[in-house]
C-alpha positions in Angstrom: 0.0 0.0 0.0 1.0 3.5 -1.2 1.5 5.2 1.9 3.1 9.4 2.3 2.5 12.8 3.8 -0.6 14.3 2.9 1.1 17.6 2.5 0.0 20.4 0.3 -3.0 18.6 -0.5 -6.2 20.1 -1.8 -9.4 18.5 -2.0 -11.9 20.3 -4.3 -15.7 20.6 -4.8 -16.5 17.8 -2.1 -19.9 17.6 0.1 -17.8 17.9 3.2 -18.8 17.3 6.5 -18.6 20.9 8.3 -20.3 21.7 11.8 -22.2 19.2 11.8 -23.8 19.4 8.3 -22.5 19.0 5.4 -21.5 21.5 2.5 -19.8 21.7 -0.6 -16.1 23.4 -0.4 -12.7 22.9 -0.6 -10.4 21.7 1.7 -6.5 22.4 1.8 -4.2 20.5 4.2 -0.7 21.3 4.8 1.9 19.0 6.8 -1.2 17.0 8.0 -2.9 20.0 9.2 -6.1 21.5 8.0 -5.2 25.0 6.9 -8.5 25.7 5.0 -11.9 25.1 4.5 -13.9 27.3 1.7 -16.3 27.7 -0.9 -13.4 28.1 -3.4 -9.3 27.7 -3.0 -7.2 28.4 -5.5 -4.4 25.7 -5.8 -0.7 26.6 -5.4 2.3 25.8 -7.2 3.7 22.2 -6.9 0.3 21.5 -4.4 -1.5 18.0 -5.1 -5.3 18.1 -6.2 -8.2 15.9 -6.0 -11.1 16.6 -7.8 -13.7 15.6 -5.7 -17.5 17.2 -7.4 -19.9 14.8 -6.2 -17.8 12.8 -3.3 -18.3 12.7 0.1 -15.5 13.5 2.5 -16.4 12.4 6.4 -14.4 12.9 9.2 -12.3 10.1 9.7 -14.1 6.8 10.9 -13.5 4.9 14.3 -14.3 1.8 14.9 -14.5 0.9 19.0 -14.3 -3.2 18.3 -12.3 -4.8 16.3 -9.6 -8.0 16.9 -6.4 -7.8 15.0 -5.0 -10.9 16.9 -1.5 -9.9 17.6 0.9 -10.9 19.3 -1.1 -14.4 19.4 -3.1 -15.8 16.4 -1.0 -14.1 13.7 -2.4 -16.7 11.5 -6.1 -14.8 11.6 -4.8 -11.7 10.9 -2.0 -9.3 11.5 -1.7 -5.3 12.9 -0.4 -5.0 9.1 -3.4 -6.7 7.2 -6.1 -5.3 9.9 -5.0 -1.8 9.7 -4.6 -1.9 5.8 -8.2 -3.6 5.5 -9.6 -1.0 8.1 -8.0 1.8 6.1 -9.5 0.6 2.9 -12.7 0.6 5.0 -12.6 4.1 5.9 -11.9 4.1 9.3 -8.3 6.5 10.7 -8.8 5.1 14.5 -9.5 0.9 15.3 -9.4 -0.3 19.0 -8.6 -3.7 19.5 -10.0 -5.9 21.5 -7.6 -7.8 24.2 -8.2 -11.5 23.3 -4.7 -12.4 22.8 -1.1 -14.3 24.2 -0.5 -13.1 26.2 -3.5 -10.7 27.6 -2.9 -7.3 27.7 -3.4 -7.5 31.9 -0.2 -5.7 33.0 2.4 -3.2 31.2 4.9 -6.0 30.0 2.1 -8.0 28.5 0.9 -4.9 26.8 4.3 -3.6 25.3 4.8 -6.4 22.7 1.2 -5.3 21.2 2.5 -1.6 21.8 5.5 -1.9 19.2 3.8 -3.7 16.6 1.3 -1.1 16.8 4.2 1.3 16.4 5.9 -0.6 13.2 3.3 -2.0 11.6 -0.2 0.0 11.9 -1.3 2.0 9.1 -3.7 4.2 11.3 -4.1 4.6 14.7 -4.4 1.7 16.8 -5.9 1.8 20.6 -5.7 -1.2 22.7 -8.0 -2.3 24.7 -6.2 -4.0 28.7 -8.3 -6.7 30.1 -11.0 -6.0 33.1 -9.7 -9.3 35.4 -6.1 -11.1 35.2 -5.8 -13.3 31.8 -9.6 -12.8 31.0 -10.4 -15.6 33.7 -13.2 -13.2 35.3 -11.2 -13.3 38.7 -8.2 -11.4 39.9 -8.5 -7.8 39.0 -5.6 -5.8 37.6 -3.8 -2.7 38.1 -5.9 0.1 35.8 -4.0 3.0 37.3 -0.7 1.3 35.5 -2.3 1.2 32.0 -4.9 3.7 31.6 -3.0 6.4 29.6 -2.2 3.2 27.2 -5.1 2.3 26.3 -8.7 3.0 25.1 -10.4 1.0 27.9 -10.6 -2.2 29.3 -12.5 -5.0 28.6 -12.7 -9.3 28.8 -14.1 -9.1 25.5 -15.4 -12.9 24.2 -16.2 -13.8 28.1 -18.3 -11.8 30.6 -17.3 -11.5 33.9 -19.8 -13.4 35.5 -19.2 -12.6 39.6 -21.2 -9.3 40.5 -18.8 -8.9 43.4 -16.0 -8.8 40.9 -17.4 -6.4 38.5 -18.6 -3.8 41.2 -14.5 -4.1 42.3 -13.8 -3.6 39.1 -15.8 -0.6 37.7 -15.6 1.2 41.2 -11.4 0.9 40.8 -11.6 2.3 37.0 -13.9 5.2 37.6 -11.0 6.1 39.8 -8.9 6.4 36.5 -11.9 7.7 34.4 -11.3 4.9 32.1 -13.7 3.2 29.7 -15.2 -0.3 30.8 -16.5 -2.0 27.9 -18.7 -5.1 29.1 -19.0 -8.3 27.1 -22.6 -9.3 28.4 -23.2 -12.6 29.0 -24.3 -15.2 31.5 -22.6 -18.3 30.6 -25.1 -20.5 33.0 -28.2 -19.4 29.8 -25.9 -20.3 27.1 -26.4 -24.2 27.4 -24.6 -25.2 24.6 -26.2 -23.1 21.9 -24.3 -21.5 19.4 -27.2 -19.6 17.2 -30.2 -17.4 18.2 -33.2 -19.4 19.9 -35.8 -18.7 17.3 -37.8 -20.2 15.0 -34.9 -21.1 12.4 -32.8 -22.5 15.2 -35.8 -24.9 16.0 -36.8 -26.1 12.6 -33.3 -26.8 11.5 -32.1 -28.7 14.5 -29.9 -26.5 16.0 -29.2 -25.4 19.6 -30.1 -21.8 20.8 -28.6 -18.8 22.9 -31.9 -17.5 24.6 -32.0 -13.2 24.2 -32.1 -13.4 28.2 -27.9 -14.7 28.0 -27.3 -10.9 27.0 -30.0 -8.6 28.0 -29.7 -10.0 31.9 -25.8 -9.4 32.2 -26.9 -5.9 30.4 -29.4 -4.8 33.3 -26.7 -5.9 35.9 -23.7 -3.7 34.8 -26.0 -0.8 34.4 -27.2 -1.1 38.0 -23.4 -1.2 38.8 -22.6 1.3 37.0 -24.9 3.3 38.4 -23.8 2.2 41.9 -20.1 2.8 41.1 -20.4 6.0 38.7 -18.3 4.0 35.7 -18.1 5.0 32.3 -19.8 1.9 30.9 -19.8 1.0 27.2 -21.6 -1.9 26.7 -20.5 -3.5 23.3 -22.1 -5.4 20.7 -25.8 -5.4 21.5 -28.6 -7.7 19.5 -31.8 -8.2 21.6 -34.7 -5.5 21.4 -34.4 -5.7 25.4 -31.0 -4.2 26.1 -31.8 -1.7 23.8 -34.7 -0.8 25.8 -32.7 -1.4 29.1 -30.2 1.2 28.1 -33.3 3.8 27.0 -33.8 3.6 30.3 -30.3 4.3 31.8 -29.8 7.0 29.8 -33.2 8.9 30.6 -32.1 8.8 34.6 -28.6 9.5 33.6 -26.7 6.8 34.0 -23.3 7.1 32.0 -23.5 4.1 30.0 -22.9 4.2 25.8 -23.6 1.3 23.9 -22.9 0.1 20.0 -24.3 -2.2 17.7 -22.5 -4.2 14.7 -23.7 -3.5 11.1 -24.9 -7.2 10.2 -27.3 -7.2 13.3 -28.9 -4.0 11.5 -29.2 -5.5 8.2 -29.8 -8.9 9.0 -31.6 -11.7 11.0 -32.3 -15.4 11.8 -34.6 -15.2 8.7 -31.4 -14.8 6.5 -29.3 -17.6 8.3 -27.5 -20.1 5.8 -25.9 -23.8 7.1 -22.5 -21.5 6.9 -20.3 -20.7 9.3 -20.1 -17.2 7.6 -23.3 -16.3 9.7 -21.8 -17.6 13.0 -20.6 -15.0 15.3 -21.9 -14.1 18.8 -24.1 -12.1 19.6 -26.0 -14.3 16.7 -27.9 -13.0 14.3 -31.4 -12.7 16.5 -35.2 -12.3 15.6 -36.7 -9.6 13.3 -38.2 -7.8 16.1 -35.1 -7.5 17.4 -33.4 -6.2 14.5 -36.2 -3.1 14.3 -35.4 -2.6 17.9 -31.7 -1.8 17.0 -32.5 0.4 14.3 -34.9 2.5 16.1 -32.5 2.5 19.3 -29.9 3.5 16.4 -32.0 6.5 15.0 -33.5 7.9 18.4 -29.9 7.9 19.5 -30.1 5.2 22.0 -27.5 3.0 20.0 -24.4 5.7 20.5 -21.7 3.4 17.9 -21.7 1.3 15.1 -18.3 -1.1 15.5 -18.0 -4.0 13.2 -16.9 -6.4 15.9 -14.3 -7.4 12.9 -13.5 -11.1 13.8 -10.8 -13.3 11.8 -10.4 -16.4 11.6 -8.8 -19.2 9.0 -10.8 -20.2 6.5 -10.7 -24.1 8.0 -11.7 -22.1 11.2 -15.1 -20.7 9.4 -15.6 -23.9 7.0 -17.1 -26.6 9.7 -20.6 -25.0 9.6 -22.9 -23.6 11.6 -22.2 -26.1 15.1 -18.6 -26.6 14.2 -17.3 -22.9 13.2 -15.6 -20.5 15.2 -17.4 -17.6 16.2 -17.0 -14.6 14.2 -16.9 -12.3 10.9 -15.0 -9.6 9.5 -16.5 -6.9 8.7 -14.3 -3.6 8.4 -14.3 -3.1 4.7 -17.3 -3.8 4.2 -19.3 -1.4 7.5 -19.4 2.0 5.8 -21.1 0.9 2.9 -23.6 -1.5 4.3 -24.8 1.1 6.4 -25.0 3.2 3.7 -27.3 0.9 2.1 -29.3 0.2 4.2 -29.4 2.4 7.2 -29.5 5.5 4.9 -30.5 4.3 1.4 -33.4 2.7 3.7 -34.7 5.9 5.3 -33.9 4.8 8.7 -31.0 7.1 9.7 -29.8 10.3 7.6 -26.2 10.8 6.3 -25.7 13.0 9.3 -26.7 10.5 11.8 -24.2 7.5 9.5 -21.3 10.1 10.6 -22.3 10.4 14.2 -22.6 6.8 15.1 -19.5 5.6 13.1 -17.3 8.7 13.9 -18.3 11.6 15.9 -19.2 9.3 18.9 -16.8 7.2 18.9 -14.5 10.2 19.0 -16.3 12.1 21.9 -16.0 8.6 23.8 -12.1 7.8 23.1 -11.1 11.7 23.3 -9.9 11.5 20.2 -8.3 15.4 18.2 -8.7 15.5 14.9 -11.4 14.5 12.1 -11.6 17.4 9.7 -11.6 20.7 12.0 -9.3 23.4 10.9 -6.2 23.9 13.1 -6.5 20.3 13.6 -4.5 16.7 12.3 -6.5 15.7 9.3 -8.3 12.0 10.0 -10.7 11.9 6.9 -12.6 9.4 4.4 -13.5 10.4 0.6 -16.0 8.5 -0.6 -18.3 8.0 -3.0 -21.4 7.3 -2.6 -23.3 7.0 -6.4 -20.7 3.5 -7.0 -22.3 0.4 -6.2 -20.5 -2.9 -6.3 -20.8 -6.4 -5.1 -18.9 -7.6 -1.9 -15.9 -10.0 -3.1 -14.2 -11.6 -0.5 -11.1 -12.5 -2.8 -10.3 -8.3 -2.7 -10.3 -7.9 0.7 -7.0 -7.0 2.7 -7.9 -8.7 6.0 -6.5 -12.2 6.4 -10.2 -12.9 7.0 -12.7 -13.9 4.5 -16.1 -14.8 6.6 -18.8 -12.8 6.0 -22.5 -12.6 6.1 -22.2 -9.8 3.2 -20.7 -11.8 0.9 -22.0 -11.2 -2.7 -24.5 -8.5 -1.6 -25.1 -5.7 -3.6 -24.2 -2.3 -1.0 -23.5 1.3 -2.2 -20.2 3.4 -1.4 -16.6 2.9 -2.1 -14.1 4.7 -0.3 -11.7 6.5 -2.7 -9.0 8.1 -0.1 -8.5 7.6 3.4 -6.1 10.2 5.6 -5.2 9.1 8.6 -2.6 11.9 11.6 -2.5 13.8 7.8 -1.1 11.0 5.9 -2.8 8.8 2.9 -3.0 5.6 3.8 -5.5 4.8 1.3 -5.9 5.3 -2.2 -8.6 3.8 -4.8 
């Protein structure tokens, strides 16, 4: 991948997203800075332009979950081939999720993760430290040691399942005004089942995760968090009744954020195939669950889309439905299936697509930068009139198991900037 400084760069004639509408303008960046933003610039001498009339140019996009499975399970993917596929995606900032070897529970642990971050990622990378000692949902760590490291901390793929634990835990990293971001699930309701418990799951033979496995964990940490005064972000919601759960928090003002992944918006148990490419958990729940998300995600209840990007080996994802790991990819492919059918389906507007898969995200992390002037440049030109259809064989992640293979979506990303470099180039 092409990769160099974004200086003396001028982007011209794109909608661009400007406090907190969009207009059509010009944009010059100098050293990785934004210098200007105006109806008209005229270029200078020797300075690169990009004729942009009819593009889109958003700040740049965050995604709060993804696994890039270094240092560990290289063989799924790489901080190289994540951050390149992410980049092609779209998105300037990933945070990685801390199911690894070793577990990001203590500084040394982290540091290996930490330098190839710092050789290998093509945008900014922000990893996630574990809530309890080696994800075991037991011995809590030392937050106070890794908080400026990281984006948050998390046992992401387990919940912690003791009460007593979590209450230590969140009351100990609202000290540090960290981030907890809560896998929710109680393992005792799981009983073997590896797909939703709907209809599909019955007639095909299949065993079921019950909605209660999530939603229950849900209405626990937000009564701790409550108790303890945490930042809690609880992460990849599915069931109509943790959206409502976290309606609820937020009206009495509990601080708790939440996000959703794209292929629980577009899809549902209806669309299940005997593949393991529609394995991943959460699973793919009922209809009425799916409408639940996307009204929680237009009324503002849902704060984040994050893809939740999962990789595995293809002899990983190739055993069906009982026998495939659990997971998708799904960062190349997030922009423009929310396009599609988020916007293009009248359920969000392109305004609300940038708050939920940047501006969020952003106000969450405290993340600079985006496209304000004075600012490092973290942006995503795209194009939203070009359709294609998804091909697995072009994507950059090591992964290739997803439930939006061979759809039909809208919006190509044509450059991505990320700290005022491209990274990305069509």
């Amino acid at each position: 991948m092409s990769v160099h400084k974004a200086d003396n760069l001028l982007i011209k004639g794109a909608k661009v997203w400007t406090n907190g509408a969009f207009e059509v303008c010009d944009v010059r960046m100098c050293e990785g800075v934004l210098t200007e933003l105006q109806p008209t610039i005229q270029p200078c001498e020797g300075e690169r332009v990009v004729l942009a009339e009819g593009k889109v140019l958003l700040p740049g996009l965050v995604d709060m979950h993804v696994h890039l499975r270094e240092p560990g399970y290289g063989y799924k993917e790489t901080i190289a081939t994540g951050t390149a596929a992410a980049a092609k995606g779209g998105f300037t900032t990933v945070c990685t999720m801390p199911n690894l070897n070793p577990a990001p529970d203590s500084l040394a642990n982290l540091e290996e993760q930490l330098r190839l971050i710092r050789e290998e990622a093509q945008i900014e990378v922000l990893p996630y430290a574990t809530i309890t000692r080696e994800r075991r949902g037991g011995e809590l760590i030392d937050y106070k040691s890794l908080a400026s490291y990281v984006a948050g901390f998390s046992d992401d793929g387990t919940g912690v399942q003791s009460q007593e634990v979590m209450s230590e835990a969140m009351a100990a990293i609202a000290q540090t005004g960290g981030l907890l971001a809560a896998h929710c699930e109680v393992e005792s309701l799981l009983r073997g089942g590896y797909i939703h418990d709907g209809e599909w799951c019955k007639t095909h033979g299949h065993k079921g995760i019950c909605s209660e496995s999530e939603w229950r964990e849900v209405e626990r940490d937000i009564e701790l968090a409550e108790q303890t005064g945490c930042r809690l972000h609880i992460c990849h919601i599915s069931t109509k009744e943790s959206v409502e759960l976290i309606r609820k928090a937020k009206a009495r003002g509990v601080k708790v954020s939440c996000e959703t992944a794209p292929h629980y918006l577009v899809l549902c148990d209806e669309d299940m195939r005997e593949e393991g490419r529609f394995k991943m958990n959460p699973p793919l729940r009922s209809r009425a669950d799916m409408e639940a998300l996307r009204r929680g995600l237009a009324d503002g209840t849902i704060d984040v889309v994050a893809t939740d990007h999962a990789p595995h080996s293809a002899e990983e994802k190739s055993r069906g439905l009982a026998g495939s790991a659990m997971g998708v990819v799904g960062i190349e492919t997030s922009l423009a299936a929310i396009y599609t059918f988020m916007v293009g389906g009248g359920i969000i507007s392109l305004e609300r697509m940038v708050e939920v898969m940047s501006i969020r995200a952003r106000q969450l992390l405290g993340l600079a930068g985006g496209l304000v002037v004075g600012e490092r440049v973290d942006a995503t030109l795209v194009d939203f009139r070009s359709e294609y259809n998804v091909d697995t064989a072009t994507f950059l992640s090591k992964g290739r198991s997803t439930p939006f293979e061979g759809m039909r979506l809208r919006g190509e990303v044509e450059m991505t900037i990320a700290a005022g470099r491209v990274v990305y180039e069509k």
